[in-house]
Every structure is written in C-alpha cells, then in structure tokens.
Steps between C-alpha positions, in 0.01 A plus 500: 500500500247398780229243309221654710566812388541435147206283511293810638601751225449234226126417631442865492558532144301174456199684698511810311547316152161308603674157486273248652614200674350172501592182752422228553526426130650227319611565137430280253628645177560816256228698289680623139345717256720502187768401681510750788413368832179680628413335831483130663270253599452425831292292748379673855295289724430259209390774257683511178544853411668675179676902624633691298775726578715806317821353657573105633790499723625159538696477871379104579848374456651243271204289562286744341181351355504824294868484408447099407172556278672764280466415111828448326457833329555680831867393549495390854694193631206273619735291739889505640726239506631421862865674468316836401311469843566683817320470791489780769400434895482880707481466850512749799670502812504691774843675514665690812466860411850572521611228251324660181479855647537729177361256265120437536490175249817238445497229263699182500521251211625209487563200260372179456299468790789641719 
C-alpha cells in the first residue's frame, strides 16, 4: 500500500477524532491512576508538563522511554537481549522504469549485513 496514502487517510481520522499532536516534546515518564495509564509527563522548551490522554499509543521503538518506565505490573519486557534484536536500514533508489514496471514497491532482505 502507498505510505503517503495510508498516512493521509489515517491523519484524517486523527483530525476528525480531535487528536492533538504535540512536537518537539521529550517524554519523560508515565502518569497511572490505579494502575491504568492516563497520560505522560513531558518537557517542551524546558517546561515540565503533566497531559492526560484517553488513549497512549506507544510507537517510539524498543528504546521507548515509555515502554522502559513501565511498572512490573504492566507485563512489558523493559529491555532485549542482543539475539532477539533486528535492525532494519530502508533505502531508495532510483530504478529504470522498465525494471519494476508492474510492481510499484520491491523489497530485498538480506542477512547478516549481506
């Protein structure tokens, strides 16, 4: 599916749902109330701010400072060992037209840095 495209409809929904979007911001932990997360604490141009939300999607990555300040009670691995890592590098290159012609996206992987 085209990204751009995707990325359009799902923004859409985000507008019409009223979602608000902040950057800029660096997070600095989780708000709980009786063990439900409710929010995070942040800090935007040196300001250290409490918001709280209906719904915390966590998409920073397994370097997550949400993900890593989880209490025990949530059930979420804080840290990975090495084996369980994989690392992904996209790139784009400019392609004849007539090499890809019916297929708008390819992917290659490859193993071990090969």
């Amino acid at each position: 599916m085209d990204r751009k495209e995707l990325y359009r409809y799902i923004l859409s929904l985000c507008d019409e749902a009223g979602v608000k979007f902040l950057f800029g911001t660096e997070i600095s932990g989780v708000l709980f109330d009786n063990r439900k997360i409710t929010g995070l604490k942040i800090t935007k141009d040196s300001e250290k701010e409490k918001i709280y939300a209906d719904l915390v999607i966590d998409a920073a990555g397994m370097y997550s400072v949400v993900r890593r300040n989880l209490p025990a009670f949530c059930g979420i691995q804080r840290d990975f060992p090495e084996r369980d890592i994989f690392h992904v590098y996209r790139a784009y290159y400019k392609n004849s037209e007539k090499q890809y012609a019916s297929v708008p996206y390819v992917m290659d992987l490859f193993h071990n840095g090969r």
